[in-house]
C-alpha positions as CSV (number, residue, x, y, z in Angstrom):
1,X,16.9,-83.3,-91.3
2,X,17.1,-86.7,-89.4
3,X,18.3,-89.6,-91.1
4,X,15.1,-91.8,-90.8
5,X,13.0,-89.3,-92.4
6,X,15.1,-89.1,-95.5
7,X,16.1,-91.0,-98.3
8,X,19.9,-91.4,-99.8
9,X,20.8,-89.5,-103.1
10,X,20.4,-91.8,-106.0
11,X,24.0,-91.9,-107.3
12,X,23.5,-91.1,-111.4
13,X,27.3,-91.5,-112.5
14,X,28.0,-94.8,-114.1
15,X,29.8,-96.6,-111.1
16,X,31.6,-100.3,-111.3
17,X,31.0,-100.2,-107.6
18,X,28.8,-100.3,-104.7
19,X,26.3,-97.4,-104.9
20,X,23.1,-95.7,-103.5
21,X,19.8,-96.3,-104.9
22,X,17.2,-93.4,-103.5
23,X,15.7,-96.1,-100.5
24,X,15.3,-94.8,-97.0
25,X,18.1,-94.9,-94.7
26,X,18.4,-95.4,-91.0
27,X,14.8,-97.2,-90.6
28,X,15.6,-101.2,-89.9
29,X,16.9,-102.5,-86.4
30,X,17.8,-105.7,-85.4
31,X,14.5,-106.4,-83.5
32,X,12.5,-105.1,-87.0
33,X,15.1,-106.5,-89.3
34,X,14.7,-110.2,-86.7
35,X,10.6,-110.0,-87.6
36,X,10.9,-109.8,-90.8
37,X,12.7,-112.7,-91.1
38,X,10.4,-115.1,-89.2
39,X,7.9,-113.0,-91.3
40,X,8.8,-113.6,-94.6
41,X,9.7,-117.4,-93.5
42,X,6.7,-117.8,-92.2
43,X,6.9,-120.9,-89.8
44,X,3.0,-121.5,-89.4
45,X,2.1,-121.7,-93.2
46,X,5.7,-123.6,-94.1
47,X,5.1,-126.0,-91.7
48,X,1.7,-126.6,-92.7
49,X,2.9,-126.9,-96.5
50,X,6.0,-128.3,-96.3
51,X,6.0,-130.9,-93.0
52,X,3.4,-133.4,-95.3
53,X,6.2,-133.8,-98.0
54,X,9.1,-134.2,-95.2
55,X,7.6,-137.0,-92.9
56,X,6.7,-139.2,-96.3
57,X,10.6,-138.8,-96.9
58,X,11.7,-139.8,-94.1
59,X,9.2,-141.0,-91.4
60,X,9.9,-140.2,-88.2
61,X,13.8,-138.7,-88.7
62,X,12.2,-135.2,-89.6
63,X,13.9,-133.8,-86.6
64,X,16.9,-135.1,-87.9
65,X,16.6,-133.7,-91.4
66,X,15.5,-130.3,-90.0
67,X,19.0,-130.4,-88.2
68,X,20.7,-131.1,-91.2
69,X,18.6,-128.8,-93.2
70,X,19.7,-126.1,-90.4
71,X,23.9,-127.0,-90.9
72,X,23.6,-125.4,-94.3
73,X,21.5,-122.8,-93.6
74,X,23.5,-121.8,-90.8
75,X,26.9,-122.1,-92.9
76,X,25.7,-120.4,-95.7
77,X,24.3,-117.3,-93.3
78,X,27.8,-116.8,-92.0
79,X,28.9,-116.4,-95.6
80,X,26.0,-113.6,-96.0
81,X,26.9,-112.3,-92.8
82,X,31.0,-111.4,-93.9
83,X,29.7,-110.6,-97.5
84,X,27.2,-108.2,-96.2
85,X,30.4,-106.4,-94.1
86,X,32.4,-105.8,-97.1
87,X,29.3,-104.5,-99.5
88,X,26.1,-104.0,-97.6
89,X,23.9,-103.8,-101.1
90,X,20.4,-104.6,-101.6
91,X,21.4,-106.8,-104.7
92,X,22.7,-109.0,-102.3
93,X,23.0,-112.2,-104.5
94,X,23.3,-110.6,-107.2
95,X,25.5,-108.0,-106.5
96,X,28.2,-110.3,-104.6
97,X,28.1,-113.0,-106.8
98,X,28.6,-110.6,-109.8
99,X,32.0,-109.4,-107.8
100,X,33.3,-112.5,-107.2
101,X,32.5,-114.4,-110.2
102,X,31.6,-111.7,-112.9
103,X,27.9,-110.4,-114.6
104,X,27.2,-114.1,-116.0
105,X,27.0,-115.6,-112.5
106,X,25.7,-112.8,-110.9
107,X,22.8,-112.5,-113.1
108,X,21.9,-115.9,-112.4
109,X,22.3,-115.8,-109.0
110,X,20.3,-112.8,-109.2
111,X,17.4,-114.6,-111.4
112,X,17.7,-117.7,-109.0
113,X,16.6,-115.5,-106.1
114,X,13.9,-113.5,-108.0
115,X,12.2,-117.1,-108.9
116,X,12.5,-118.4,-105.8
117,X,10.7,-115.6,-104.4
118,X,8.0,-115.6,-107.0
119,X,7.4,-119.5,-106.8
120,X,6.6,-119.0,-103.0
121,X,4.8,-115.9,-103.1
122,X,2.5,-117.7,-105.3
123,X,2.3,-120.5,-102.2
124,X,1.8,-118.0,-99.8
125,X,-1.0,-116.6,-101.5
126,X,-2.6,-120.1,-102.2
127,X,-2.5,-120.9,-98.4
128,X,-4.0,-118.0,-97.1
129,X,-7.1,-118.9,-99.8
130,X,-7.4,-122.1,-97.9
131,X,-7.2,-121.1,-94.7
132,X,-9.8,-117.8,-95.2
133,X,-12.7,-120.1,-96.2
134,X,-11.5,-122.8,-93.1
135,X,-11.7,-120.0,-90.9
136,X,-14.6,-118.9,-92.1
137,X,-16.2,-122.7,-92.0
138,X,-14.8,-123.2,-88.6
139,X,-16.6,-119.6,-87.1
140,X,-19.8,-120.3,-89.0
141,X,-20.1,-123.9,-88.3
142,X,-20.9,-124.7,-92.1
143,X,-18.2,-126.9,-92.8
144,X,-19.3,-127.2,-97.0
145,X,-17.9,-123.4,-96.9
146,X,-14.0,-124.9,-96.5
147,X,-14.9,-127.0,-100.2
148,X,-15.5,-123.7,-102.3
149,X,-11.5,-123.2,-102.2
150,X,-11.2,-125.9,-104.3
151,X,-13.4,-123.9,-106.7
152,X,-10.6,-122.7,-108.7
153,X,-12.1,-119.4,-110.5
154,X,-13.0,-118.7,-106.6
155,X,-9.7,-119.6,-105.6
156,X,-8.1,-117.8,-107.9
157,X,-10.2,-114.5,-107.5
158,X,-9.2,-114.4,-103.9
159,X,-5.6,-115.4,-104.3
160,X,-4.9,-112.4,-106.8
161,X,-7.0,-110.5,-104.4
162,X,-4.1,-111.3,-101.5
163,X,-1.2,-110.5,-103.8
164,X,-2.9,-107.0,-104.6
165,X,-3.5,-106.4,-100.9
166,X,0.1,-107.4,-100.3
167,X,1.8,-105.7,-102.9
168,X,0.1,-102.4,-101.9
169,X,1.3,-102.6,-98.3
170,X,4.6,-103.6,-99.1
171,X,4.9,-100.2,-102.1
172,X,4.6,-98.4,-99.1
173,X,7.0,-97.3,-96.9
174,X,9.5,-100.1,-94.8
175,X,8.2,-98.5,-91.3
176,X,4.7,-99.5,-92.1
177,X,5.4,-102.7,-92.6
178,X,7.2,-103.3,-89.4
179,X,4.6,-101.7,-87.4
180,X,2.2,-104.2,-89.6
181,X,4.6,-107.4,-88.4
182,X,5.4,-107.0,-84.6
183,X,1.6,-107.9,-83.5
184,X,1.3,-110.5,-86.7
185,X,4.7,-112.6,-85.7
186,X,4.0,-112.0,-82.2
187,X,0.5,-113.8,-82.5
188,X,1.7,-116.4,-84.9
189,X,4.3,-117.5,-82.2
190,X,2.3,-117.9,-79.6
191,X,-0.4,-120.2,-81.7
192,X,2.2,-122.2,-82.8
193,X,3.5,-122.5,-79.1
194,X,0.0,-123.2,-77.9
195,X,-1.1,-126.1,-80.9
196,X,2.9,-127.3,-79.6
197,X,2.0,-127.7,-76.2
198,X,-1.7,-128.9,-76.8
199,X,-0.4,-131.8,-78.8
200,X,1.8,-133.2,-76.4
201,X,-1.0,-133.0,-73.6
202,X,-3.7,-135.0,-75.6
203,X,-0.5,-137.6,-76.4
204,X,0.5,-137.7,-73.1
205,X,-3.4,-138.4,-71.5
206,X,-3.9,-141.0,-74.3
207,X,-6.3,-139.2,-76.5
208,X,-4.2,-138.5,-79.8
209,X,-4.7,-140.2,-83.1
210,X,-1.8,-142.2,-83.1
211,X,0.3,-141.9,-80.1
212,X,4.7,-141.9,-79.8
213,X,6.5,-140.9,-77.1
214,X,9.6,-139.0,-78.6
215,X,12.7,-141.2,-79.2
216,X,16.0,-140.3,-79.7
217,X,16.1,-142.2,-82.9
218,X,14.0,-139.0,-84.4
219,X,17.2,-137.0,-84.3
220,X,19.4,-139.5,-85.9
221,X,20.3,-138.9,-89.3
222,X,21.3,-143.1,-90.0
223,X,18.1,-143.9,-89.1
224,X,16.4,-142.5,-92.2
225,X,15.8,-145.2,-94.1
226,X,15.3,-145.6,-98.0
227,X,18.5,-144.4,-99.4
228,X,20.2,-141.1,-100.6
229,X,17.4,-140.0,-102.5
230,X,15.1,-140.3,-99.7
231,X,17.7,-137.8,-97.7
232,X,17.8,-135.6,-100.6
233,X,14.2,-135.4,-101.1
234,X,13.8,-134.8,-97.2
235,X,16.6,-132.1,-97.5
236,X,14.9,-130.4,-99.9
237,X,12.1,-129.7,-97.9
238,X,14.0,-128.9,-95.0
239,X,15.6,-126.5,-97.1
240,X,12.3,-125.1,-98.4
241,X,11.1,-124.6,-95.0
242,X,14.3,-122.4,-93.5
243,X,14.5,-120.2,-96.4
244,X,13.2,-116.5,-96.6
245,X,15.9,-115.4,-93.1
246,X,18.2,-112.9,-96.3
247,X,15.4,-111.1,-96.7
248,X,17.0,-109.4,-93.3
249,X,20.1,-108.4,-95.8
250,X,18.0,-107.0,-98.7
251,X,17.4,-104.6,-96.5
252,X,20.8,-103.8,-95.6
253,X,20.7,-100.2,-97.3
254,X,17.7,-99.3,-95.2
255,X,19.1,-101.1,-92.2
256,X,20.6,-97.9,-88.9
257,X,23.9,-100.3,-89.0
258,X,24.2,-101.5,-92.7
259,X,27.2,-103.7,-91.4
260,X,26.4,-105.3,-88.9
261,X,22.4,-105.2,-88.4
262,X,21.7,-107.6,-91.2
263,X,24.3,-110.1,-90.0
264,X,23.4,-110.6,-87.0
265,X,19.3,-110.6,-87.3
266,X,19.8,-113.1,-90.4
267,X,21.6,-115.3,-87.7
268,X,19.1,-114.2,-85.0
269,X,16.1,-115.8,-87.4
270,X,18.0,-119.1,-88.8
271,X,18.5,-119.9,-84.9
272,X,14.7,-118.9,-83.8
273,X,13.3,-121.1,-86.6
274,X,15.1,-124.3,-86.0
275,X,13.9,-124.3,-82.2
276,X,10.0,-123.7,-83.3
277,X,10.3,-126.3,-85.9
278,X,11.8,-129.2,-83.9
279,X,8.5,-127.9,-81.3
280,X,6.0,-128.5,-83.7
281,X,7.5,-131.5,-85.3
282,X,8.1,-133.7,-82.3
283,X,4.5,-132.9,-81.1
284,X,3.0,-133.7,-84.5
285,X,5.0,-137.1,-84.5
286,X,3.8,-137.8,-81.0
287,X,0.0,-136.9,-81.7
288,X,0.0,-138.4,-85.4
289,X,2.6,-140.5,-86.3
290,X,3.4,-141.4,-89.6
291,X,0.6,-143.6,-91.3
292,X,-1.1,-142.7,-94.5
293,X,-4.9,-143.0,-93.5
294,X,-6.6,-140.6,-90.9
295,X,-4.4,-137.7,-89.2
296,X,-1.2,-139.7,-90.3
297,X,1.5,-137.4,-91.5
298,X,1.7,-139.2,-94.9
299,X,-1.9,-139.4,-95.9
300,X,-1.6,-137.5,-99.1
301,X,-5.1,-136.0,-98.2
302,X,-3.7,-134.1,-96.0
303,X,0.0,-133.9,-96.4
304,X,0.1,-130.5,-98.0
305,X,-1.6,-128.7,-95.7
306,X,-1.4,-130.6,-91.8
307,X,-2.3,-128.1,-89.8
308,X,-6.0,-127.9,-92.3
309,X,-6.7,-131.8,-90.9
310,X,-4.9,-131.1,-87.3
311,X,-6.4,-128.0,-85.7
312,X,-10.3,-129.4,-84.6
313,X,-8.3,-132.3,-83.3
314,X,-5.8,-130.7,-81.0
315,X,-7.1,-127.3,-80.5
316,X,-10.9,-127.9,-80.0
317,X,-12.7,-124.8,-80.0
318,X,-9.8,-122.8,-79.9
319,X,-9.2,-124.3,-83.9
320,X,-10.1,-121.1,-85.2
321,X,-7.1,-119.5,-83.0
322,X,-4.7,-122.1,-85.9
323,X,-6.5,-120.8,-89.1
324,X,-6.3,-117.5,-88.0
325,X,-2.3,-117.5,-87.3
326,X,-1.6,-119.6,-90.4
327,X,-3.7,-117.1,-92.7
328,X,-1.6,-114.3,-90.8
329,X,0.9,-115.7,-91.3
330,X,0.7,-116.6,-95.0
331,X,-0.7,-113.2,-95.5
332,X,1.9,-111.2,-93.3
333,X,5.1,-113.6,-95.0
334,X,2.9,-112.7,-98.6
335,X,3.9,-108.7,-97.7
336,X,7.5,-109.3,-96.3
337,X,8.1,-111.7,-98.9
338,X,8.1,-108.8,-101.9
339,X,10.7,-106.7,-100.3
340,X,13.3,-109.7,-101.6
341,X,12.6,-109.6,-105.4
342,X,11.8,-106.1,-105.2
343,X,15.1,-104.9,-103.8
344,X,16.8,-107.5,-105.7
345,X,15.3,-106.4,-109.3
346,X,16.2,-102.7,-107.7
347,X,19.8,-103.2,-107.8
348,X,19.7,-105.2,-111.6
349,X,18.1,-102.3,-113.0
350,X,20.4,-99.8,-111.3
351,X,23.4,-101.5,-112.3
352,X,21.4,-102.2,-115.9
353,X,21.3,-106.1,-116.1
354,X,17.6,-105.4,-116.3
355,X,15.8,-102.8,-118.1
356,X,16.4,-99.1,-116.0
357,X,12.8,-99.1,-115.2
358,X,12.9,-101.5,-112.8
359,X,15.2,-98.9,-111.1
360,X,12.4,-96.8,-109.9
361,X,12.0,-96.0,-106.6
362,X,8.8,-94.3,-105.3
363,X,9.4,-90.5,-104.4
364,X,7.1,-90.5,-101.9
365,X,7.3,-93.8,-100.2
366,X,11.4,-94.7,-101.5
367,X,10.8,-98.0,-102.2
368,X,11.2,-99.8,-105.0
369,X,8.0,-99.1,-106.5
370,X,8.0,-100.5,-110.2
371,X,9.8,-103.9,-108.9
372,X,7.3,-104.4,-106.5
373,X,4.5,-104.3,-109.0
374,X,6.4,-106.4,-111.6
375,X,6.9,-109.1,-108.7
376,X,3.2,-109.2,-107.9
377,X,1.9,-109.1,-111.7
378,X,4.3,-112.2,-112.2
379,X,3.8,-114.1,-108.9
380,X,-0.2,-113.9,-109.2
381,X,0.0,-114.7,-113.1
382,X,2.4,-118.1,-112.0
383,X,0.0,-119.0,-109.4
384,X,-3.3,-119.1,-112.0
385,X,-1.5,-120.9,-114.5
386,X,-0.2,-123.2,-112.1
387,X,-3.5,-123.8,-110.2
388,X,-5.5,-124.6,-113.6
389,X,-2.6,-127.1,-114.6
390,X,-2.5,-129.0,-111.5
391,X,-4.5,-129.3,-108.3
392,X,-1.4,-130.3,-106.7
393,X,0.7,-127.4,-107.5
394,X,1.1,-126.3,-103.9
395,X,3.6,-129.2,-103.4
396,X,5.1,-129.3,-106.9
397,X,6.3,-125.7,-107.0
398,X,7.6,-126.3,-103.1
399,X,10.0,-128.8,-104.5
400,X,10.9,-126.3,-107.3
401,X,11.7,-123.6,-104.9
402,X,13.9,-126.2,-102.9
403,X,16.0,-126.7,-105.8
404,X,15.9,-123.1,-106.5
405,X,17.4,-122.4,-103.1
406,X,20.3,-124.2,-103.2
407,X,20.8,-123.0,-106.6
408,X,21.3,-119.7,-105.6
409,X,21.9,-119.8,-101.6
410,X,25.2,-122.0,-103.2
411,X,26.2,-119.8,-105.4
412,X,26.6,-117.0,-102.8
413,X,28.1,-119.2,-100.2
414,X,31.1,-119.6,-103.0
415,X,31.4,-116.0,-103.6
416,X,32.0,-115.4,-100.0
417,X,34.8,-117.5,-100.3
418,X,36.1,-116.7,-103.6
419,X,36.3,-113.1,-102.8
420,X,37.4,-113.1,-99.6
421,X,40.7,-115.6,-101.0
422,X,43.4,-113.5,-100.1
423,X,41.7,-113.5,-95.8
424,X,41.4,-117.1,-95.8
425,X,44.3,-117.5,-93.3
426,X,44.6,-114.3,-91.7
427,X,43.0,-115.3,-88.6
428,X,41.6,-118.8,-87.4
429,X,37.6,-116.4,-87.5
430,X,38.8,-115.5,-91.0
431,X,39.6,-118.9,-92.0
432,X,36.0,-120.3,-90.4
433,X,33.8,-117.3,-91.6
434,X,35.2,-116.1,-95.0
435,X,36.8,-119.7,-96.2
436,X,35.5,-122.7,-94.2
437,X,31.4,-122.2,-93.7
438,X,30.6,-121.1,-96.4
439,X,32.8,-123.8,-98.7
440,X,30.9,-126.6,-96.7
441,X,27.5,-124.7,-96.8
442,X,27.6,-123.8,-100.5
443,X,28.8,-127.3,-101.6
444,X,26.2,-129.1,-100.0
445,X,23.3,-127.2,-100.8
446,X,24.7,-127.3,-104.8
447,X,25.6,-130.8,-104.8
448,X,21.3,-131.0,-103.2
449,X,20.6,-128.8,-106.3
450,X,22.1,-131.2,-108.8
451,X,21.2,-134.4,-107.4
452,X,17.2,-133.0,-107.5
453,X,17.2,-132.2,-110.7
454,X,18.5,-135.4,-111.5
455,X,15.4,-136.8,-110.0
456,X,13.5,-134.9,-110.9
457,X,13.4,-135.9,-114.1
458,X,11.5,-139.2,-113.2
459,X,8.3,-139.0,-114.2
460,X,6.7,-140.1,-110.4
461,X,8.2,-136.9,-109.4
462,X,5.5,-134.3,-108.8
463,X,2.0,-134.2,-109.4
464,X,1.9,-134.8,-113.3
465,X,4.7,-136.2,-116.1
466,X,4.8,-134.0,-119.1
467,X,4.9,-135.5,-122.0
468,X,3.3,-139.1,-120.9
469,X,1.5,-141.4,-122.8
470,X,-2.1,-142.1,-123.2
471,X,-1.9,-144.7,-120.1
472,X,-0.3,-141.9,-118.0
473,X,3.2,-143.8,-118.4
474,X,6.8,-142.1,-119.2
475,X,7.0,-138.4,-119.8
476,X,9.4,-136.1,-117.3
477,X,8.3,-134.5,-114.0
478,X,6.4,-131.1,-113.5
479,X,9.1,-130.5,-111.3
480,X,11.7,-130.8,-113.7
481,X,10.1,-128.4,-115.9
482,X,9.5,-126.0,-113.2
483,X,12.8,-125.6,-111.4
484,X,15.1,-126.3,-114.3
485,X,13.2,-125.0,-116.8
486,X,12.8,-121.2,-115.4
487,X,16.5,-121.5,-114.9
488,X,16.8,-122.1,-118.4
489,X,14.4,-119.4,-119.0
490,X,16.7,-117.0,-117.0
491,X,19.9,-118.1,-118.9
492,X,18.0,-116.9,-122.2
493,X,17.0,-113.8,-120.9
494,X,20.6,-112.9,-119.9
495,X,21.7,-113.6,-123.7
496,X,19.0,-110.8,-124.3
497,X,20.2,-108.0,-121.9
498,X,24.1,-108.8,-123.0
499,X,22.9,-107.3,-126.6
500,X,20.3,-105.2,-125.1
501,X,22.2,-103.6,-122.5
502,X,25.7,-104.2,-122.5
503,X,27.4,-101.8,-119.8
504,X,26.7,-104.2,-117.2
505,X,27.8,-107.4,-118.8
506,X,30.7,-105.6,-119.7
507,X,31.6,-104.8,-116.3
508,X,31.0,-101.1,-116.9
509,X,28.1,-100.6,-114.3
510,X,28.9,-103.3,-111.8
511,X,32.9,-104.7,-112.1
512,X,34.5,-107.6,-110.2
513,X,36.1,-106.5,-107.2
514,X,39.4,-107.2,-106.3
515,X,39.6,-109.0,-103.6
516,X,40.4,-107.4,-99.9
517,X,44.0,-108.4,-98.6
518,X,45.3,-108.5,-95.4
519,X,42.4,-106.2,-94.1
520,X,40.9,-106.8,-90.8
């Protein structure tokens, strides 16, 4: 029987290694793996969401924050990349983190992943909403149909309607959903490409909203102006916006070159996102600028969703062509997205630091069925509780996941070079790759991780202050309470498996490894 058509032997013994977990084998190539990374980033709905937040940081130097956004990223991937050589597991996070460190970090790495994923899930589905009933609006001609998503029982309704739909597609088989993304990443690419282009024509003829001809200065970090927090904050969506590229080494079980594949479409991704992004932002500087009235990039109207305010505009009649990609691509990243905490809830229940149940793998479709289902239950319950809180929560929860990120991106980037310690001057590519990227990487995006937390505890942070007075004064940031608290959250739970489920925590299931020496 061929490879591709079958899936590996689950591997029942009680194991303080890598192991099996019944998914298909042989079924992921670099091209597939390469989609599903621009996929699950999504580069037409995180612009849209997170471009607002990044140009009120830091003005016009958002080309220079994405680059320094992209240092990290791109540090930290060569970290995955060598981890993913020595144990290509679909915990990923998790599982390396646990041998380097131990259970107690790896869990948490583990749970900093799984929340990341289910805070931006909940965006995904939340941006598609919006841009179904503006592309509906936009085809019709009745503009009052783009106000009902602000209904939020409507809004709502159709969001848990998109996680369903998502979650059904992804349950199935890894194939299908590669098929499902060549034509929907294709198609985004090109829209993006065209609004890119468009942009920069109406600038250049004198018919844009607030015309700049691009300056160097945009790509100077020591330009940015307000002060370390401003940087920080700018980061943090920078950060926000590259993320969702390891969802190329989840798959690293499934992948036809577990090894290598990964590696190199995780790198593949990091570097195709950082060239569309510095496209669209320079021609949304030149057509908008960055005033807070009108089509200005800070107008908090419009700030958390630019491409809602730009596409009549720029695009004319071909507007509808922008909705469409950014629902596609909300709704295609929405599907991609699960195969992250799916895979990574896989591997915790195989090694037991989560109930066994979420072990289960679907003997039809070997994939992790139960996980999958879990994620979208949580993800669409988040978004509904989050929505009725806030009208805002779209950008509150996207400066959540930032801190999220470097929480557990930094974490792995340190395992890389804890447990590679004894390589670290083998070679002068040992000593970059295994000891020197990912040091700098993981440090920076931890040090971003502390430093937002810290601020976040100002009340001005986010959308609402909980626990404010009457006149709306004191109280701490939603933000605070949402990225800090669910790590909290996940610290507690871990307290319960070590008494519920021991084996693992006890390095029974899943043991530190000792580190490779002298190996090449």
């Amino acid at each position: 029987m061929s490879i591709t058509n079958r899936a590996a032997e689950p591997d029942s013994s009680v194991t303080t290694g890598i192991s099996r977990k019944g998914l298909s084998v042989g079924t992921v190539g670099v091209l597939g793996a390469l989609v599903m990374g621009i996929s699950c980033i999504a580069p037409a709905y995180t612009y849209t969401a997170g471009i607002g937040g990044a140009v009120g940081a830091v003005g016009f130097q958002v080309p220079a924050i994405l680059l320094l956004g992209f240092i990290p990223m791109l540090l930290v991937a060569f970290g995955y990349r060598e981890l993913n050589k020595a144990m290509p597991d679909s915990g990923t996070s998790f599982t390396w983190a646990t041998r380097a460190f131990g259970p107690y970090v790896g869990w948490m790495a583990g749970w900093g992943l799984i929340v990341a994923t289910i805070l931006v899930l909940s965006n995904l589905a939340g941006i598609a909403v919006d841009f179904l009933f503006l592309l509906i609006s936009q085809i019709s001609g009745n503009e009052a149909i783009a106000e009902i998503t602000r209904n939020p029982f409507v809004n709502v309704s159709v969001c848990l309607a998109f996680v369903a739909l998502a979650a059904w597609v992804s349950y199935r088989d890894v194939s299908t959903s590669q098929k499902l993304q060549y034509g929907l990443v294709a198609f985004q690419i090109v829209i993006l490409v065209l609004f890119a282009v468009m942009a920069i024509v109406e600038t250049v003829q004198g018919n844009a909203f607030e015309p700049h001809m691009p300056e160097l200065a945009w790509f100077n970090p020591f330009e940015i102006q307000g002060g370390l927090s401003m940087i920080v904050m700018g980061l943090s969506a920078s950060v926000f916006m590259f993320w969702g590229w390891d969802v190329t080494l989840t798959m690293n079980e499934e992948a036809k070159d577990p090894e290598r594949t990964p590696g190199r479409a995780a790198m593949l991704t990091v570097v195709s996102i950082i060239a569309i992004y510095l496209l669209l932002t320079v021609s949304s500087l030149m057509y908008s600028g960055i005033g807070d009235t009108g089509l200005g990039l800070t107008n908090e109207d419009i700030g958390g969703n630019v491409f809602f305010a730009l596409s009549g505009p720029v695009m004319g009649g071909l507007a509808f062509l922008l909705s469409l990609a950014v629902l596609t691509s909300s709704a295609s990243s929405l599907q991609s997205t699960f195969i992250s905490p799916a895979r990574t809830l896989l591997a915790m229940g195989h090694y037991g630091a989560v109930p066994k149940s979420f072990a289960g793998v679907s003997p039809r479709f070997f994939t992790p069925g139960f996980a999958t289902i879990a994620s979208a239950v949580v993800a669409g319950g988040f978004y509904a509780v989050m929505r009725f809180l806030s009208e805002d929560a779209l950008w509150d929860t996207i400066l959540a996941l930032g801190m999220m990120i470097c929480f557990y991106y930094g974490i792995t980037a340190l395992s890389c070079v804890w447990y590679f310690r004894h390589q670290w001057f083998d070679s002068g590519k040992d000593f970059f790759f295994k000891f020197a990227s990912p040091l700098v990487g993981g440090i920076i995006l931890l040090v971003l991780f502390v430093i937002t937390a810290v601020d976040s505890l100002a009340p001005d942070y986010g959308s609402i202050a909980i626990g404010a007075d009457a006149n709306g004064e004191g109280g701490i940031g939603i933000v605070f309470f949402i990225g800090v608290g669910l790590l909290l959250f996940g610290a507690v739970l871990m307290v319960v498996m070590r008494f519920v489920s021991p084996a693992f925590f006890q390095g029974r299931t899943l043991g530190m490894d000792a580190p490779p020496s002298n190996r090449r």
